[in-house]
Structures are given as C-alpha cells and as structure tokens.
N, CA, C and O atoms as CSV, one atom per row, in Angstrom:
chain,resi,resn,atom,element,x,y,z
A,1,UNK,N,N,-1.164,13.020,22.566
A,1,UNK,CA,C,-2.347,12.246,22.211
A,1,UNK,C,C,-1.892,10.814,21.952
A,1,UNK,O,O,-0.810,10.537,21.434
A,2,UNK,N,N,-2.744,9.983,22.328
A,2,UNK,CA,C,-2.066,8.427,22.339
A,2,UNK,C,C,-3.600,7.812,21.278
A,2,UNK,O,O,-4.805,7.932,21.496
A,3,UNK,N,N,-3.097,7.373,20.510
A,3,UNK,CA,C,-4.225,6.721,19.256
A,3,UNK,C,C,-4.277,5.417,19.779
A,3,UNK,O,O,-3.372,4.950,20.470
A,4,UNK,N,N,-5.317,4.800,19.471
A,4,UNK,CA,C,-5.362,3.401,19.576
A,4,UNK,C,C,-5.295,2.607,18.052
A,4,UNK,O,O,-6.196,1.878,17.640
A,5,UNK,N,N,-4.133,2.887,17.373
A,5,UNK,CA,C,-3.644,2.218,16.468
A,5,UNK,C,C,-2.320,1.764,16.828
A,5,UNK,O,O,-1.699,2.466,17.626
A,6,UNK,N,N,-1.756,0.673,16.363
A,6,UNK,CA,C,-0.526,0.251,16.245
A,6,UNK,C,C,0.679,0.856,15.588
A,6,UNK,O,O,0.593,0.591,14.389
A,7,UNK,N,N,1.687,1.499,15.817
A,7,UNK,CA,C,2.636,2.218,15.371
A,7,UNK,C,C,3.574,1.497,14.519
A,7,UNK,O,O,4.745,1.254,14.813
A,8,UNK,N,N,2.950,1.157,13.394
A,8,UNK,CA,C,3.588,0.464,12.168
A,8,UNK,C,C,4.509,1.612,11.561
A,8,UNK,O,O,4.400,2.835,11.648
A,9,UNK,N,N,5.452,0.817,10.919
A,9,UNK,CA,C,5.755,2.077,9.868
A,9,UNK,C,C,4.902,2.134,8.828
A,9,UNK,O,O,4.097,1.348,8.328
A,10,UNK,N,N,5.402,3.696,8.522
A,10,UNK,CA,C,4.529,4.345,7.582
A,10,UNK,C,C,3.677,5.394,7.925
A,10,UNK,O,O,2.975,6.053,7.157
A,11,UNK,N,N,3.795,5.508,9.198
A,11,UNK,CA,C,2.595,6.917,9.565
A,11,UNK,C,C,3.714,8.135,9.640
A,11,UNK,O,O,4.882,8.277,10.003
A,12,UNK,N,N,2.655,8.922,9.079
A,12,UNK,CA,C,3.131,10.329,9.108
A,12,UNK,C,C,2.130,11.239,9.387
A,12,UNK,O,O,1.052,11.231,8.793
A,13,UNK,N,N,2.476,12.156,10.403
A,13,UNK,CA,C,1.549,13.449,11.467
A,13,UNK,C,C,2.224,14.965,11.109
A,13,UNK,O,O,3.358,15.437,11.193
A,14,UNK,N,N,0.849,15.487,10.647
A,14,UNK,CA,C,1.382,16.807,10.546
A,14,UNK,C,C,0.278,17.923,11.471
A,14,UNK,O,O,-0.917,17.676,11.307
A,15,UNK,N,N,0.492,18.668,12.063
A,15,UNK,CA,C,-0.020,19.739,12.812
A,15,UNK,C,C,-0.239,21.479,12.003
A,15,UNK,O,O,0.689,22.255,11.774
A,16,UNK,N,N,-1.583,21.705,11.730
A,16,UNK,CA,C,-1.220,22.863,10.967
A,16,UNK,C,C,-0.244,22.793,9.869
A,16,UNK,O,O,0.665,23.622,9.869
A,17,UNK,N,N,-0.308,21.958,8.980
A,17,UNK,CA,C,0.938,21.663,8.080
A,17,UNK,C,C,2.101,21.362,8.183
A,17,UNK,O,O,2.813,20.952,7.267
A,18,UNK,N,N,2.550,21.612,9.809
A,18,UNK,CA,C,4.085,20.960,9.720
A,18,UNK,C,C,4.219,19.545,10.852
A,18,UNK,O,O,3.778,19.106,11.914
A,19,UNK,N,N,5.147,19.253,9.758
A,19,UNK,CA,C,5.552,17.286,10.053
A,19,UNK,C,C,5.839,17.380,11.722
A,19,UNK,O,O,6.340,18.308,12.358
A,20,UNK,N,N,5.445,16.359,12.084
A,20,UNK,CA,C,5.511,16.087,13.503
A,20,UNK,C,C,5.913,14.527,13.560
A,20,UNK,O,O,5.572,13.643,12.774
A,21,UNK,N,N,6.813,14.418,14.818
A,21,UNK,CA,C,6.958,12.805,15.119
A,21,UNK,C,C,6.025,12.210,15.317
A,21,UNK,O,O,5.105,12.819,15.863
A,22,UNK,N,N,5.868,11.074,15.045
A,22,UNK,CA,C,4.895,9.830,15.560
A,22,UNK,C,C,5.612,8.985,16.315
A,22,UNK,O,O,6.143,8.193,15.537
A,23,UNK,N,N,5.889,8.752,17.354
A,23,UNK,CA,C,6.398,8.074,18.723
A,23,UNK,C,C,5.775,6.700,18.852
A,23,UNK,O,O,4.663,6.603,18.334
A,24,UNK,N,N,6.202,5.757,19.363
A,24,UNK,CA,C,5.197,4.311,19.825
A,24,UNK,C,C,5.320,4.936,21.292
A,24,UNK,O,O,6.235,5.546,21.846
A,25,UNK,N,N,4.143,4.576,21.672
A,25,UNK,CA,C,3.497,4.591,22.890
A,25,UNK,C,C,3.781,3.673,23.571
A,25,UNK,O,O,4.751,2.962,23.307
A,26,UNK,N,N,2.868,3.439,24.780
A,26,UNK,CA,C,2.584,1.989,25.602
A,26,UNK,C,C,1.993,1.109,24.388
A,26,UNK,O,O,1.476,1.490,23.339
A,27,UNK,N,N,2.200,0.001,24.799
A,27,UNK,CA,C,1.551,-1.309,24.094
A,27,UNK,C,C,1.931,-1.147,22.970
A,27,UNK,O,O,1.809,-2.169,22.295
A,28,UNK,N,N,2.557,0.118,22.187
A,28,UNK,CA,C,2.875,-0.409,20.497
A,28,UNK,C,C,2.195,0.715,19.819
A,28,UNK,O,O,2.446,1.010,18.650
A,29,UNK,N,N,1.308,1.364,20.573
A,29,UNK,CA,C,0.295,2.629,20.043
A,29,UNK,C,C,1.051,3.251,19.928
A,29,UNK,O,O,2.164,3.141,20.441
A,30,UNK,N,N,0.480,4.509,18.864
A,30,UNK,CA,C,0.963,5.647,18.618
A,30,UNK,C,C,0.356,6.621,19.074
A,30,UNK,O,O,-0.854,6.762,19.245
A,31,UNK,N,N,1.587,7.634,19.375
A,31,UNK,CA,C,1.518,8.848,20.178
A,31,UNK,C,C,2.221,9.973,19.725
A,31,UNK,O,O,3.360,9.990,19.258
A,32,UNK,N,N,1.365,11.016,19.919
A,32,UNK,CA,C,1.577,12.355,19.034
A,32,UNK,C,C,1.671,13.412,20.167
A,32,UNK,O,O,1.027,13.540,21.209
A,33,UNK,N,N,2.692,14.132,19.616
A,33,UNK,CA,C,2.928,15.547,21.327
A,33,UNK,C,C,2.248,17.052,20.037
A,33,UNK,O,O,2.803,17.751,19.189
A,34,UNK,N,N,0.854,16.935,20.551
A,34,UNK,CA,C,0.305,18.298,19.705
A,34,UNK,C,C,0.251,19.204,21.218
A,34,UNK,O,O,0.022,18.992,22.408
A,35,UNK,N,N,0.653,20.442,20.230
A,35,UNK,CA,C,0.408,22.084,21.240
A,35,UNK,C,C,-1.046,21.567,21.814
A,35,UNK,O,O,-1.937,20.790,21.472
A,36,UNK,N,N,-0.750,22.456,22.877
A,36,UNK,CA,C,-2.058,22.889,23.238
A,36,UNK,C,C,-2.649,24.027,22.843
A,36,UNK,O,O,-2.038,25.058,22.562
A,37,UNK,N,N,-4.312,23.821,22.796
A,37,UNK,CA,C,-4.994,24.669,21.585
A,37,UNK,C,C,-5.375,24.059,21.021
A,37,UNK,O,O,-5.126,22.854,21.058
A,38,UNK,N,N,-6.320,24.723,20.070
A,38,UNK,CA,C,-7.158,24.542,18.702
A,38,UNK,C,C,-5.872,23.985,17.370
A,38,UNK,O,O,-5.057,24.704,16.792
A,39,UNK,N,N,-6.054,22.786,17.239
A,39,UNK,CA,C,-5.314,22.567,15.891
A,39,UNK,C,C,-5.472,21.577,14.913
A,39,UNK,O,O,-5.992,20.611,15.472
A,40,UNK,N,N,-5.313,21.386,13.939
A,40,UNK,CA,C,-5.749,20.222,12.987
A,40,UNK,C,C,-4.803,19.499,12.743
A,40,UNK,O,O,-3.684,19.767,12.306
A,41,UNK,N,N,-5.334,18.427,13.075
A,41,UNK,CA,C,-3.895,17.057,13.469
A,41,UNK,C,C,-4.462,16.437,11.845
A,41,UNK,O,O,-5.663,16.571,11.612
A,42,UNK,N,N,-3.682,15.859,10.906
A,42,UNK,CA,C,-3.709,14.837,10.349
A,42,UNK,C,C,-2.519,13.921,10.225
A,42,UNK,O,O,-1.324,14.202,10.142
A,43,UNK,N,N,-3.498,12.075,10.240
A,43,UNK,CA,C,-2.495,11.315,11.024
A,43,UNK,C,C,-2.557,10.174,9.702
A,43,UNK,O,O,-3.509,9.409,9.551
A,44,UNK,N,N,-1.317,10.219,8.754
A,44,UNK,CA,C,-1.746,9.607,7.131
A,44,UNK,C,C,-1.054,8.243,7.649
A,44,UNK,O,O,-0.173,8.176,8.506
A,45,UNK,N,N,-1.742,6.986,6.824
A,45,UNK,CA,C,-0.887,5.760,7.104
A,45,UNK,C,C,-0.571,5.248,5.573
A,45,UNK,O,O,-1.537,4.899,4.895
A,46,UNK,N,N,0.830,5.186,4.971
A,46,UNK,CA,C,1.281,4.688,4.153
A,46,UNK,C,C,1.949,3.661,3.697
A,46,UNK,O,O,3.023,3.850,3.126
A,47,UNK,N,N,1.282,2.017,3.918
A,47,UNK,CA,C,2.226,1.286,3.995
A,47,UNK,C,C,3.370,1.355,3.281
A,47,UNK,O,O,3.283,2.216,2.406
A,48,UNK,N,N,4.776,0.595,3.312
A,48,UNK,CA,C,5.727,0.259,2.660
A,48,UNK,C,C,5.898,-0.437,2.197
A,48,UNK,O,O,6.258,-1.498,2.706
A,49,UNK,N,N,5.713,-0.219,0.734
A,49,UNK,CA,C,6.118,-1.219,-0.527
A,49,UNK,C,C,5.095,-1.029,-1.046
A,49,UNK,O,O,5.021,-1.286,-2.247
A,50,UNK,N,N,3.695,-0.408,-0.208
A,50,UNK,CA,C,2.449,-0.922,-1.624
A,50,UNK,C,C,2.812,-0.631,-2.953
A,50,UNK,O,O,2.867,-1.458,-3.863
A,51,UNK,N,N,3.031,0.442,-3.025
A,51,UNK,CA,C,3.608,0.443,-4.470
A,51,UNK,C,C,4.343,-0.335,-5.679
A,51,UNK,O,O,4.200,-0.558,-6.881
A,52,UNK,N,N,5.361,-0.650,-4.437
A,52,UNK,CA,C,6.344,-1.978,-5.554
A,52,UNK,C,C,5.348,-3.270,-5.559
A,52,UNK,O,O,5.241,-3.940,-6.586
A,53,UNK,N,N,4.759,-3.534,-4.598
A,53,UNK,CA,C,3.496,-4.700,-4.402
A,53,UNK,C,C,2.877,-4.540,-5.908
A,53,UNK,O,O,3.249,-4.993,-6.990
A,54,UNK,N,N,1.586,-3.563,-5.463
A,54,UNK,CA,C,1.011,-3.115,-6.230
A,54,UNK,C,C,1.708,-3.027,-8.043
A,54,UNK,O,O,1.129,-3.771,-8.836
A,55,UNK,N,N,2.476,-2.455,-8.416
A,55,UNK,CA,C,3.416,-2.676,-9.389
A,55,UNK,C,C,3.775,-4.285,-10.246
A,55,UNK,O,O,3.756,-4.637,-11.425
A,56,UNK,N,N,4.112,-5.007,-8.854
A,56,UNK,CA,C,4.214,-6.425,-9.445
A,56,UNK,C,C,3.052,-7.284,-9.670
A,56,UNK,O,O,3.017,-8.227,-10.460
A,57,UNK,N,N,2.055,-6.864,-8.876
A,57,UNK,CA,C,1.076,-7.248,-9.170
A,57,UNK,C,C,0.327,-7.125,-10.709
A,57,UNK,O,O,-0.165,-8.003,-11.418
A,58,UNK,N,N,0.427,-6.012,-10.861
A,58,UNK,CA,C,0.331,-5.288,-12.089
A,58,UNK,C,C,0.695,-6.148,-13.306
A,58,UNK,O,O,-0.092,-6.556,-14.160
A,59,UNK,N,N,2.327,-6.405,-13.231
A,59,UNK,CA,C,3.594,-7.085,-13.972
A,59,UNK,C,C,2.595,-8.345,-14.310
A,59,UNK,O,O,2.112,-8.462,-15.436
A,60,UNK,N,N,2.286,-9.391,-13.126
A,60,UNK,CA,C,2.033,-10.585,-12.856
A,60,UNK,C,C,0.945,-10.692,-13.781
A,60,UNK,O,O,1.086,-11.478,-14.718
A,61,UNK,N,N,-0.212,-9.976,-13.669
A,61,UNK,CA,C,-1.454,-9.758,-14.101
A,61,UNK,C,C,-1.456,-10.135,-15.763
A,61,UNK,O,O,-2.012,-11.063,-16.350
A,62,UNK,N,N,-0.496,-8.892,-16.341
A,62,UNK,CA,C,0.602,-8.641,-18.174
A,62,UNK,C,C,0.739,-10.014,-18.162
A,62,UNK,O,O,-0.121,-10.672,-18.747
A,63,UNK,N,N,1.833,-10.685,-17.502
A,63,UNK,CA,C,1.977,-12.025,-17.750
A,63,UNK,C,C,1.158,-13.157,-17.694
A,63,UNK,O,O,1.534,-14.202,-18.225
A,64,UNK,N,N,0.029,-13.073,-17.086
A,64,UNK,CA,C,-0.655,-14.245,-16.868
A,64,UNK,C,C,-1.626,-14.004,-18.482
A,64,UNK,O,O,-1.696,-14.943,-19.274
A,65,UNK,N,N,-2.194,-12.879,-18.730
A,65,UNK,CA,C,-3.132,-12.352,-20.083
A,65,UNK,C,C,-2.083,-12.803,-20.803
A,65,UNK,O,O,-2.656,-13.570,-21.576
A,66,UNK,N,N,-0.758,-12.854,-21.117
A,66,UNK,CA,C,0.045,-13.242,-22.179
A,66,UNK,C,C,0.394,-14.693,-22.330
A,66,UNK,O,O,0.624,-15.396,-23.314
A,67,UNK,N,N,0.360,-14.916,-21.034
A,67,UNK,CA,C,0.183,-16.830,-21.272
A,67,UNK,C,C,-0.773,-17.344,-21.719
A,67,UNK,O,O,-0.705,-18.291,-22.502
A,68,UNK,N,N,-2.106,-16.703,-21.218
A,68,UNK,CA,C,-3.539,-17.382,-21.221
A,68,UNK,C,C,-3.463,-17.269,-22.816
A,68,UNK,O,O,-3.632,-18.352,-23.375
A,69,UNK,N,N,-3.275,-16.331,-23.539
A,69,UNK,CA,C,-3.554,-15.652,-24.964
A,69,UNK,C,C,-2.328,-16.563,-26.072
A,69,UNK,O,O,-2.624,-16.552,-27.266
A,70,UNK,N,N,-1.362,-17.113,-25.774
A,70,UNK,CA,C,-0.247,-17.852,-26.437
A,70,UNK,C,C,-1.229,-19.281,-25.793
A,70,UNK,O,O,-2.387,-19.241,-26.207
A,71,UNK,N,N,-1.127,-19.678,-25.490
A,71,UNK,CA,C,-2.202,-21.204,-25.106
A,71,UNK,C,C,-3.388,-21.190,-25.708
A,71,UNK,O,O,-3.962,-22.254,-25.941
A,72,UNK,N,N,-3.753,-20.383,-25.938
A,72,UNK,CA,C,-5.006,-20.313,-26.864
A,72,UNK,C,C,-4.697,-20.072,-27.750
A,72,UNK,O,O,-4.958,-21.136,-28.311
A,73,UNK,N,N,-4.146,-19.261,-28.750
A,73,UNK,CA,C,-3.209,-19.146,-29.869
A,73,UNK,C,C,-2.605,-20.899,-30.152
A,73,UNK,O,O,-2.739,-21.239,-31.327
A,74,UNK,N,N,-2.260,-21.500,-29.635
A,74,UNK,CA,C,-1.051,-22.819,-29.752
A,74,UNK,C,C,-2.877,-23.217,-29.997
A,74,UNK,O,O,-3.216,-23.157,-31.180
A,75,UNK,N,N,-3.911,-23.568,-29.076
A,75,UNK,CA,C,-4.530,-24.664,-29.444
A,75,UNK,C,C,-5.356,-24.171,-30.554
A,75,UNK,O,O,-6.093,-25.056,-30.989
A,76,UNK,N,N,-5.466,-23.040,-31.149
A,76,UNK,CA,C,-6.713,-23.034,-32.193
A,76,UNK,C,C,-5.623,-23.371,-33.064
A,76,UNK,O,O,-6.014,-24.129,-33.952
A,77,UNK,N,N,-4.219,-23.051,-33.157
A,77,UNK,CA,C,-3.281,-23.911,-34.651
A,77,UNK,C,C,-3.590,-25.085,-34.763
A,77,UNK,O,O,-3.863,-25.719,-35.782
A,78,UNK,N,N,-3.538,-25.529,-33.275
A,78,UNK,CA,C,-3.516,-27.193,-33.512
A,78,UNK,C,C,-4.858,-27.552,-33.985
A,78,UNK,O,O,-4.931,-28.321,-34.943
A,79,UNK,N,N,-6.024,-27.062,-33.397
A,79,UNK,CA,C,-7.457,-27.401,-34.063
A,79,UNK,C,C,-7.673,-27.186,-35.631
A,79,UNK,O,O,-8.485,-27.820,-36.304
A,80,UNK,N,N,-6.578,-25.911,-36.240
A,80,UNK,CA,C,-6.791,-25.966,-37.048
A,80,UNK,C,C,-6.165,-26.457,-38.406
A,80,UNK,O,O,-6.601,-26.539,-39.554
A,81,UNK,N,N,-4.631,-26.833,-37.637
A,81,UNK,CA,C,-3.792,-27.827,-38.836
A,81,UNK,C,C,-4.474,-29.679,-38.557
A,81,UNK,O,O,-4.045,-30.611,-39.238
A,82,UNK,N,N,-5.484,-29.856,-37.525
A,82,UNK,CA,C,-5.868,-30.757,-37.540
A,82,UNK,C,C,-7.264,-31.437,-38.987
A,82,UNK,O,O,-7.452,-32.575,-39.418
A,83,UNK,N,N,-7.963,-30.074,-39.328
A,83,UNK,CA,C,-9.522,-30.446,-39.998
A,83,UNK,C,C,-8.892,-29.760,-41.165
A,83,UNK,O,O,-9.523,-29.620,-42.213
C-alpha cells in the first residue's frame, strides 16, 4: 500500500497487532507491504522530540510567570517605599 503522506520519521505500522516496516516509497511516500486479505492496518505518526519540545515549552512558560511575578513584586516595593 503506498499512502500519500510523506515518510517522515516517526511513523509506526502495525498489522493485526504486529509492527511492520514503513518503507519510503516513490516521491518520499510511504509504503506498507500488508498480507493479502482482510486486515486492520494502523498507521501512528509520532513526531520526534515533541515531547522534549513540549517539556521546554512547559519550562519556558514556569519562567516567564516567575519573571512577570518578581517585576511586579520589585514595582509595588518601589510604589510602596515611595508614599
């Protein structure tokens, strides 16, 4: 079977539950060698790294709420050793 998706990494094909190659095709597509017959192909795409992405993103997020919150902290002192 030849998909008309791009054969990035990260895909993984299983047939009836067991792991199968995912091949690049012509043009970059991916291509799957299923039996012939009745069978249930699933074809998962997992990029690489979302996680660590996702993760730092996360990190980044902690840090930016902790800056915003110390800058506001610094100016209500100053507003208030001012009056």
């Amino acid at each position: 079977i030849a998909l008309a998706r791009l054969a990035w990494p990260g895909y993984t094909a299983t047939v009836d539950g067991r792991a199968i190659e995912v091949q690049d095709g012509p043009a970059g597509l991916v291509v799957l060698d299923v039996p012939a017959g009745e069978h249930t192909l699933e074809l998962v795409y997992d990029p690489p790294g979302l996680r660590l992405g996702m993760a730092a993103a996360g990190l980044a997020a902690l840090v930016v709420i902790a800056q915003s919150l110390l800058a506001a902290r610094s100016v209500w002192l100053t507003v208030s050793a001012e009056r």
